[in-house]
C-alpha positions in Angstrom: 108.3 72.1 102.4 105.6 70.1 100.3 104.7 68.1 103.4 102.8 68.9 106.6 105.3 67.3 109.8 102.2 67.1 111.6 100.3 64.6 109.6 102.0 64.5 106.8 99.8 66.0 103.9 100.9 65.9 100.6 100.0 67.3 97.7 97.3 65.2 95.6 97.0 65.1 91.7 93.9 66.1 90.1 92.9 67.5 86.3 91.5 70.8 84.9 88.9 70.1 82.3 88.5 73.1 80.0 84.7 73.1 78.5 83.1 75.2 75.6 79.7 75.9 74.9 76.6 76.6 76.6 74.8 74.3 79.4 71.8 72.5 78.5 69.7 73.7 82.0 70.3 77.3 80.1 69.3 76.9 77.0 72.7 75.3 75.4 73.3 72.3 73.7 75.4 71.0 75.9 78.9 71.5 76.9 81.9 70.3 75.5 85.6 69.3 76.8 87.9 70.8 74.6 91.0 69.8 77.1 91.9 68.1 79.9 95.8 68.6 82.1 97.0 67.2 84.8 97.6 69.6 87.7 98.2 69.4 91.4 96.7 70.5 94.7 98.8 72.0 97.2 97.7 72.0 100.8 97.5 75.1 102.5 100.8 74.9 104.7 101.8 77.7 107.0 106.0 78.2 108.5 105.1 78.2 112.0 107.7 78.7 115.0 106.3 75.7 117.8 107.0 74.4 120.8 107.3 70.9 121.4 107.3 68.8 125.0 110.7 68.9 125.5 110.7 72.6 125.6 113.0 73.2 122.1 111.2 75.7 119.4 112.0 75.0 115.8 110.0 76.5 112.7 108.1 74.1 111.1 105.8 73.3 108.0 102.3 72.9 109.3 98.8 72.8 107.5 95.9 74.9 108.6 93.9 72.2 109.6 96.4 71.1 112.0 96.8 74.5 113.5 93.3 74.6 113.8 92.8 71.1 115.7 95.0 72.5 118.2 97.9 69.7 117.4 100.6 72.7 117.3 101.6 74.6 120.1 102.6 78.1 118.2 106.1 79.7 120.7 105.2 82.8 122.2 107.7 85.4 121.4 108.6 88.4 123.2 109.6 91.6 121.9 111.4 94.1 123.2 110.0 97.1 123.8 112.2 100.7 122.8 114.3 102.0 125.6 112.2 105.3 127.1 114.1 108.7 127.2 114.6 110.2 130.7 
């Protein structure tokens, strides 16, 4: 689940920085880091049911930016509609 199948997308590391004070542009001294942590950046992954060449639909972990390229083929699915009264 932390992977797009598509192209594979991971998620990166990064780091939150935690300042004080006021900047210098508004009038401050300048801020300050007070902390810095590691963290992580997720990509925006979506459980999609698609429908590959062969003609087989499986649900699948894709990111946005794949469904929005066009690279995933989302399976149509019908739904039955209620049973009228006569």
């Amino acid at each position: 689940m932390n992977h797009c199948d598509i192209c594979d997308k991971k998620p990166i590391v990064g780091r939150s920085i935690a300042r004080r004070g006021l900047a210098k542009k508004t009038g401050g001294i300048g801020k300050k880091t007070t902390g810095i942590s590691r963290r992580r950046f997720f990509p925006n992954l979506q459980r999609v049911k698609a429908r590959f060449l062969n003609g087989t639909v499986r649900r699948i972990w894709v990111c946005v930016g794949c469904l929005q390229a066009g690279k995933v083929t989302k399976a149509v699915s019908f739904k039955k509609e209620p049973a009228k009264a006569a």
